[in-house]
N, C-alpha and C positions, 0 to 999 in steps of 0.2 A: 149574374155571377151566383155563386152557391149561397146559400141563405141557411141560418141557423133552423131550428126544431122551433117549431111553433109554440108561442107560452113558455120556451124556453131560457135559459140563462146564456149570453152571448159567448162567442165560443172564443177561448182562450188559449187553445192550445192543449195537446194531453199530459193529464195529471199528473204524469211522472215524471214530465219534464219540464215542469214548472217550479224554475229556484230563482234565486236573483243572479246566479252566475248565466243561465241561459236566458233571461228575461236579455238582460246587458249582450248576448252574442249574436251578430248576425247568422243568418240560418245559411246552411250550407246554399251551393251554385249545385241544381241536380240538372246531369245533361242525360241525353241521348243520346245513342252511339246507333246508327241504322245506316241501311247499305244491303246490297247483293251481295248472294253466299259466296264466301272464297274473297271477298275484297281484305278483309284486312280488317274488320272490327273487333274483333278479340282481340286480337295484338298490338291496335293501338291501345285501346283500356289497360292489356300490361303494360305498355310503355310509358302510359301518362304516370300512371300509379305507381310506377318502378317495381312492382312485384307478376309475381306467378297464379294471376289468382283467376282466371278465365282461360278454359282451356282451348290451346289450339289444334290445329292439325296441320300437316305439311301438304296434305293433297286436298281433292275437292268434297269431302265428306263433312256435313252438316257436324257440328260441334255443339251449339248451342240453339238448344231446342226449347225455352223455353224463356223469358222472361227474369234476367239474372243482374242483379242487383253486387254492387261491389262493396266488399265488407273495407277496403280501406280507400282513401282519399288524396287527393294532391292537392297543395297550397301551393297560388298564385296570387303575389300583392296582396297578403291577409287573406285571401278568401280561400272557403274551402271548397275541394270541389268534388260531387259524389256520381258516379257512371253507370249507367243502365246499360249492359249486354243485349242485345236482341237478334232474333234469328236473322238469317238471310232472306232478303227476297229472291223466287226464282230456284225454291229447292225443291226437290224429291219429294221431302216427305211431308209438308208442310206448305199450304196453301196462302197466298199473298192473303187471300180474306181472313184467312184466318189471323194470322200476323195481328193486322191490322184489330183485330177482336179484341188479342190480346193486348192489343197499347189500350185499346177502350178499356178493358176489364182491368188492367192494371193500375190505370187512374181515373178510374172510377169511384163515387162512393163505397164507402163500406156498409153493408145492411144493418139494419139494429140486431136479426138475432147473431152476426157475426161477431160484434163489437166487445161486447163485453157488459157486465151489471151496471157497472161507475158511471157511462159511460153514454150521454143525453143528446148527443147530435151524432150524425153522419162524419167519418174520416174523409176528406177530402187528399188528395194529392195532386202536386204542382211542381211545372218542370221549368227551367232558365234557358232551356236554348237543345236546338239537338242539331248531331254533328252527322251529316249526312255523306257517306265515302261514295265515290263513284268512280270507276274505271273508265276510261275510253277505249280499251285493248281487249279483245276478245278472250276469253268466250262473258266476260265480264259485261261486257256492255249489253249483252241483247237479252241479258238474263232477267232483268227487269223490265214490266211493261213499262208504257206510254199511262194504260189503265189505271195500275196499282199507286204508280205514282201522282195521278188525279186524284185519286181515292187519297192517297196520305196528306195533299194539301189542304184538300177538303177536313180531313178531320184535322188536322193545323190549324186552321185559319187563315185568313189573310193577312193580320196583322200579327200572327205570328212569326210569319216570312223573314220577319226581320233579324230574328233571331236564329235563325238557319244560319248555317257555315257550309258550304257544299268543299269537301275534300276532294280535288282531280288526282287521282295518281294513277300513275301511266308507267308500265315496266319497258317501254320502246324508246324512254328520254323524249318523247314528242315534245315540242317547244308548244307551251300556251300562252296565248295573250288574255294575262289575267284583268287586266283593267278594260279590258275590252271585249268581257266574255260572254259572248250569248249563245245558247246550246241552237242548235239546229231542231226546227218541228219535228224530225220524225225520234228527233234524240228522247231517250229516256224521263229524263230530268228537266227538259220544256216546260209541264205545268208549273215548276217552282219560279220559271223567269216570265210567264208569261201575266205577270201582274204588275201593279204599276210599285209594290214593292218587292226587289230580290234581295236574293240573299248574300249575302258575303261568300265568297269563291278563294279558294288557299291551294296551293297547288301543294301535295302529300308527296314528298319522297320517301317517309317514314324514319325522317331524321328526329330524333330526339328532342333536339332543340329548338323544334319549330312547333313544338308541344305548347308551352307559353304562348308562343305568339300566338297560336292559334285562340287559347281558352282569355286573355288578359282582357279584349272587349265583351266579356260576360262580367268582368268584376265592376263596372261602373252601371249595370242595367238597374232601375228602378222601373218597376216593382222589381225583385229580384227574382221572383217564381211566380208564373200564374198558370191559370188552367189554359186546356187544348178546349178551343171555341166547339170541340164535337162534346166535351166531357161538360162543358158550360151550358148549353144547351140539353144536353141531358139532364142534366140536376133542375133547369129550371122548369120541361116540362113532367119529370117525375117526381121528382123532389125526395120525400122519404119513401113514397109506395111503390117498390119497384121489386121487382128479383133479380137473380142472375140469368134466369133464362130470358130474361125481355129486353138480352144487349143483342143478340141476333138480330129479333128482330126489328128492335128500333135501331140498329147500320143497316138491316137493310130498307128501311122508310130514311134513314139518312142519304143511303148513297144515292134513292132512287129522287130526289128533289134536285134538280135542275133549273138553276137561276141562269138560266141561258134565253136566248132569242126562242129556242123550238118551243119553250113553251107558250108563245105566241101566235105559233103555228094550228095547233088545235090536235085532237086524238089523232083524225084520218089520216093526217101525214105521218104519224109512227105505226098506224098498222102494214104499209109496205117491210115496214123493218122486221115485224114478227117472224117471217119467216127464217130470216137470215140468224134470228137470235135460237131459234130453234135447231138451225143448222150448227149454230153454234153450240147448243146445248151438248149436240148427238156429239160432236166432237170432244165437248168436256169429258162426256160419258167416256166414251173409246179411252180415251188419255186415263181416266179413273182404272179403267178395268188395265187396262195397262200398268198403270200404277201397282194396281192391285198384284198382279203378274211377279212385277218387280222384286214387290214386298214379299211375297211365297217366296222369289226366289232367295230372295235375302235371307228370310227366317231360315229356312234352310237352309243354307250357306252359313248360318251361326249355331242353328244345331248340330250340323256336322264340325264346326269349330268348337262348341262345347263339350260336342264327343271327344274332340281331339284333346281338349284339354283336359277331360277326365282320364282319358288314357294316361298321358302327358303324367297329369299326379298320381296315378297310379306306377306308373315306371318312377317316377320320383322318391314312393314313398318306399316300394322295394328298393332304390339304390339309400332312401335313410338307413333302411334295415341293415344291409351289408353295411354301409358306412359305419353306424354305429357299432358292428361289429367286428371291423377295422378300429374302430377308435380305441374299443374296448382292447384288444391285440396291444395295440398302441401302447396303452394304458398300461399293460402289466410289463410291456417290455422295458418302459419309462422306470415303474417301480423296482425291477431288478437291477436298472442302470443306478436309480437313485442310492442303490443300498451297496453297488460297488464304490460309488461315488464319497457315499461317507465312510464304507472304511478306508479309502484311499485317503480322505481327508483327516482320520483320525492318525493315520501313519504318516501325513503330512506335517499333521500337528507335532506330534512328536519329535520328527524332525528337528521342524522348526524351532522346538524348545532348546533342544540341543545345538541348533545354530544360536540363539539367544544368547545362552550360556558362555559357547566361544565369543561370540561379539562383548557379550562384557566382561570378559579377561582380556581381550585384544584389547578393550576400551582401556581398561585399569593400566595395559603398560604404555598405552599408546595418552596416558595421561602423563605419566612418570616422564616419556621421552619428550612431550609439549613443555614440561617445566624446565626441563635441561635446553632445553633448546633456548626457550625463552631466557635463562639467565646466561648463553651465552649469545643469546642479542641485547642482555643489557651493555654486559661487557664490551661490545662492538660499537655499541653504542656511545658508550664513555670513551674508546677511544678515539671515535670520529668527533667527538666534543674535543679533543686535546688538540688532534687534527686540524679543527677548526680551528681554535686559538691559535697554533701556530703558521696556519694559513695567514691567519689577520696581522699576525705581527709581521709576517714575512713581507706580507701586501701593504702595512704601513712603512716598515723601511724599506720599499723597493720605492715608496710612493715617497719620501724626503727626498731620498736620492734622484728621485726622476724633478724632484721639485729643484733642487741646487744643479743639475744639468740643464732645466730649465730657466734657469736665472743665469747659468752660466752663460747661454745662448743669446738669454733677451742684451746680454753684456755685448756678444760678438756681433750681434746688432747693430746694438748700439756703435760699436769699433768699424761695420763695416758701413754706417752712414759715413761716418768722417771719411775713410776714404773712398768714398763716394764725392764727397766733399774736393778730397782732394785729387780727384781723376779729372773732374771737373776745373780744376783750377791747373792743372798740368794740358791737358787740353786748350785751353786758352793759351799758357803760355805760347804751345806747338805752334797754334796760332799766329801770334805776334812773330814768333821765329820765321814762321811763311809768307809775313808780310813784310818782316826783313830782306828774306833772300830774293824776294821779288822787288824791292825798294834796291837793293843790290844788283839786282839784274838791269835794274832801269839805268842805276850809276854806268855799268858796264857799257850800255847800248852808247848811255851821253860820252861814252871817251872813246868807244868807235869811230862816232859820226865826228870828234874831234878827229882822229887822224887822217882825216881825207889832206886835213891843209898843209898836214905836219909831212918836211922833209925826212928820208930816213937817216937815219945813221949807223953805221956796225963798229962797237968799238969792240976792243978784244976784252975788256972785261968784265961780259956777259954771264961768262962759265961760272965767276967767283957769285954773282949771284943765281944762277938757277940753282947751284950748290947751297946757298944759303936756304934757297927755298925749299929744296928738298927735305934738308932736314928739318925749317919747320912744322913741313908736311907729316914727317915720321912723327916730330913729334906729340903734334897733334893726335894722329892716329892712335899713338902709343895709348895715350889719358885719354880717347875714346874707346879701346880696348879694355881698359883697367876699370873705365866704367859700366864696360859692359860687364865685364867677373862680377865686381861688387854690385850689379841689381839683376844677378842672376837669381831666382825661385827655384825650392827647393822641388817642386813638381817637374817634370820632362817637356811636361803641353805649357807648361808656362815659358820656359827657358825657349823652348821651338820659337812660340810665336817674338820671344823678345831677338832671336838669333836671328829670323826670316823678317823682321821688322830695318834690323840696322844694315842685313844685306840687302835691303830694298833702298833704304838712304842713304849707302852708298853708292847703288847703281845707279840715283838719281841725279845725286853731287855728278858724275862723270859721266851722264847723258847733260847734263844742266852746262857741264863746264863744253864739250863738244860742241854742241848748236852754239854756244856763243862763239864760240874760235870759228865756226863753220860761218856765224853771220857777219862777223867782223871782216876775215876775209872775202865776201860775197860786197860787204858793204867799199874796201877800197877797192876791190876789182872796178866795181860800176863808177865810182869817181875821178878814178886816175885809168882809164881803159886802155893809153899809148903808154902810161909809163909800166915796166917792169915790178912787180911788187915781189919784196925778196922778205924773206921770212922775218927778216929783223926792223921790218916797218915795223909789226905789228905790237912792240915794245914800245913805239914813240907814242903809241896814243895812250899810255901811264905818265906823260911829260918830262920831266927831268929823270926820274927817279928810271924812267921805262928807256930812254938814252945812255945812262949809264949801262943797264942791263942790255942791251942790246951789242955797247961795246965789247961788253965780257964774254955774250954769248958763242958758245962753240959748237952747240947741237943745234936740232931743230925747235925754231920759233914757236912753232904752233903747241907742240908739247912741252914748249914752256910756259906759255899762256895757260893752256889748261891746267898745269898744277898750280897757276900762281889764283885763277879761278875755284878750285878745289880748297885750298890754304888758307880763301878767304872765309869760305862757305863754311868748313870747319874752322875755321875760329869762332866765328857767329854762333855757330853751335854750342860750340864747347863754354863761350861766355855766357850766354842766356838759357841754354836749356839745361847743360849737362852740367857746368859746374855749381849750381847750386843745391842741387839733389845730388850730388854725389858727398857721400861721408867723408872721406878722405880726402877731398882739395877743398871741401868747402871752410872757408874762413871763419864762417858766423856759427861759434858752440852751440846757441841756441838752435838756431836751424836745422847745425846738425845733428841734434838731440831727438828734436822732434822730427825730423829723416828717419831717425834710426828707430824710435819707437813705432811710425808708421810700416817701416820694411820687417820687424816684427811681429806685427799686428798679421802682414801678406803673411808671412811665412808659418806663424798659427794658422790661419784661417785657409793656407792650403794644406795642411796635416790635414 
């Protein structure tokens, strides 16, 4: 490795950059950026770095020519990280040996009389790793030798390898199998795998973000920076006594040392090769003069583009002249404008002063008319206050009154449970009255099935009783009549239903009275079938009472049965249901007191 100056004081670092703040800092990650021309090396160093600081070109023309160091850095996991530019291999104007010259001359020692007075040892410089772009798409790939890139391993090392990253980017999207990548013997890039260490392989589509990934295994490398085994070798067999012109020749006693088998072989067997290398020379030659050719042609083709361009600023600096004398026109046409502009504006002003003036006498009456206005929305004011109060009082007496209508109410309520009460107990009686007239109907059936045995008899006076019964009949009717006025309602739909109610009970009374006269007859028919049945049987099955009537009787039997069926029916009625709600036949004051306050009560409560 490099060794300090003899007799020397041990090398520390230079003296300007020795504080305790950079003592404490690790030292940047310095990479390399190398590859064939047109790959893409400049532009990834802007992309890592996020800036514009290497310049590129869109087409295939050599950019960087020379050995270009990046004034700024990217941090990955704390580390910093600083980028070497370097030309292309495989260009025009600039020979792969040379190239390679320049990585020696770049990190190489620095000579003493270079260095500086202060300044007791040799500058060394020391790289962490270099990023090697390779294409596999034409015209990219064939642009670098098999040759060149021996030659750059060699000046590597072998245990540099490791720190190699080979970049594949492919503009064809060809698929790679990166874990599985071994370059082909005649490929390019073969001496970098052809040891028992390679390098890390990343396939580049020039995404941004794969920037990191790529650089993140150089932040854990220890040592972090060491020398290239060709620059390590150099320092140890020159040490301080060296120049710059004895890098030529010690690459070329470097590249010509071959740790190979042939040197096993002896001289004889490389003198057949002389010829073929001489062949090779004349062809170098050819390609130089060529080259040379080129170059003419080129300078030329940039002489005539520098003529161009002197023309070029010569028409330019004429069209400043007229421009400027355009401007000038300009100029004074601007200043005429300016000076109508102000006195338009001094007549504006004045104007304006005079509008001022009106706006503050408009103001002054338009103050006068704000106070008038306002003292008559006090006034409006006051009286939607009186307003109010008479709203409130109106709203509390409307609110008593709705309150005593409402007690009124909860009163008729009150009035219309009781009869509720009492619908409910008038209802039952109805009841009991229908379990009469069916206890009645049963009597009837049991004095039919009596007259089967009973003889008849006709006496003549029949007549004097159906006459009696008739008119009990009427009379009946009459005090069911009379009760029906007196609980007549004062509403129309009341009275309806009470009118179509009593002509329902009476069409029943006399379907009621007929089935029976129709079953009674039906019933001595089937008992006596040889004897004759004459209309004044049908009186004997009342027993004695029904014997008499039958002798009086003058009309027909069956229509006497039936009123005397009717006569009973309404009696029944008129005893249990109708005369105790009726006010006027009822007996009992008290009852009929409270009758009468209840048919009251209906007759408020249908108002």
């Amino acid at each position: 490795m490099f060794t300090a100056r003899p007799n020397g004081p041990p090398y520390s670092g230079p003296s300007r950059y020795r504080t305790d703040s950079w003592v404490n800092r690790p030292p940047p990650v310095y990479m390399l950026v190398m590859g064939p021309q047109g790959c893409g090396k400049s532009k990834f160093v802007n992309m890592a770095i996020g800036r514009f600081d290497c310049p590129t070109s869109n087409n295939f023309n050599l950019c960087t020519q020379s050995f270009h160091f990046s004034k700024f850095s990217k941090h990955v996991n704390q580390c910093e990280f600083r980028f070497t530019d370097t030309p292309g291999f495989g260009n025009d104007m600039i020979d792969d040996r040379r190239i390679l010259q320049l990585l020696v001359e770049n990190f190489s020692p620095i000579p003493y009389g270079d260095r500086g007075l202060n300044s007791s040892i040799p500058q060394f410089r020391k790289v962490a790793g270099l990023l090697y772009i390779h294409s596999e798409d034409e015209p990219f790939k064939s642009r670098t030798s098999r040759e060149t890139i021996e030659m750059l391993a060699k000046v590597l090392g072998t245990q540099f390898l490791n720190r190699v990253t080979v970049l594949i980017a492919s503009q064809n999207n060809t698929q790679i199998n990166i874990s599985a990548f071994m370059p082909s013997e005649d490929s390019p890039i073969y001496p970098l795998y052809s040891n028992a260490i390679k390098p890390r392989t990343v396939v580049w589509d020039q995404n941004p973000q794969l920037v990191e990934h790529i650089l993140y295994p150089y932040t854990g490398l220890y040592p972090r920076n060491i020398f290239l085994t060709a620059i390590d070798k150099f320092a140890r067999e020159y040490g301080s006594n060296w120049q710059q012109s004895d890098i030529p020749r010690y690459l070329t006693e470097f590249f010509h040392e071959r740790k190979t088998p042939l040197e096993t072989v002896g001289q004889a067997n490389l003198l057949p090769n002389l010829q073929e290398q001489h062949d090779e020379l004349k062809r170098l030659y050819a390609v130089l003069a060529r080259k040379d050719e080129e170059i003419k042609f080129i300078q030329s083709a940039q002489h005539k583009e520098l003529e161009d361009i002197r023309g070029e600023k010569l028409r330019e600096s004429f069209n400043h002249e007229v421009e400027l004398k355009r401007l000038h026109n300009v100029t004074q046409d601007q200043e005429a404008e300016l000076s109508k502009l102000k006195q338009s504006k001094d007549s504006d002003a004045k104007r304006l002063e005079i509008l001022k003036n009106e706006i503050e006498k408009r103001s002054s009456n338009k103050n006068s008319e704000i106070e008038r206005l306002q003292e008559q929305l006090k006034a409006k004011d006051e009286r939607l206050i009186q307003l109010e109060i008479l709203k409130n009082e109106e709203i509390s007496k409307l609110s008593s009154e709705k309150d005593s209508e409402i007690k009124g109410l909860q009163g008729l309520r009150a009035r219309n449970d009781e009869l509720e009460g009492l619908q409910a107990e008038s209802e039952r009686k109805i009841q009991e009255l229908q379990d009469m007239v069916r206890a009645k109907e049963s009597e009837i059936r049991e004095l039919s099935s009596r007259v089967n045995g009973t003889p008849t008899k006709v006496e003549g006076n029949s007549g004097g009783e159906v006459y009696r019964l008739n008119a009990e009949l009427r009379r009946v009717k009459a005090e069911y009549a009379s009760l029906r006025n007196h609980t007549q309602l004062q509403e129309n739909t009341e009275q309806a239903h009470i009118t179509t109610a009593v002509n329902d009970i009476n069409r029943f009374i006399e379907e009621l009275a007929q089935s029976l006269v129709e079953h009674v007859e039906d019933h001595l028919g089937r008992s006596s079938p040889k004897t004759i049945i004459r209309p004044q049987d049908l009186l004997e099955v009342f027993g004695p009472a029904g014997n008499g009537l039958a002798s009086k009787a003058e009309q027909d039997t069956s229509l006497l049965l039936e009123y005397v069926i009717q006569t009973t029916v309404c009696g029944q009625l008129y005893a249990h249901l109708f005369k105790p709600f009726h006010p006027s036949i009822s007996e009992d004051e008290k009852c009929n007191t409270f009758i009468m306050e209840i048919y009251d009560q209906m007759v408020l409560q249908g108002k």
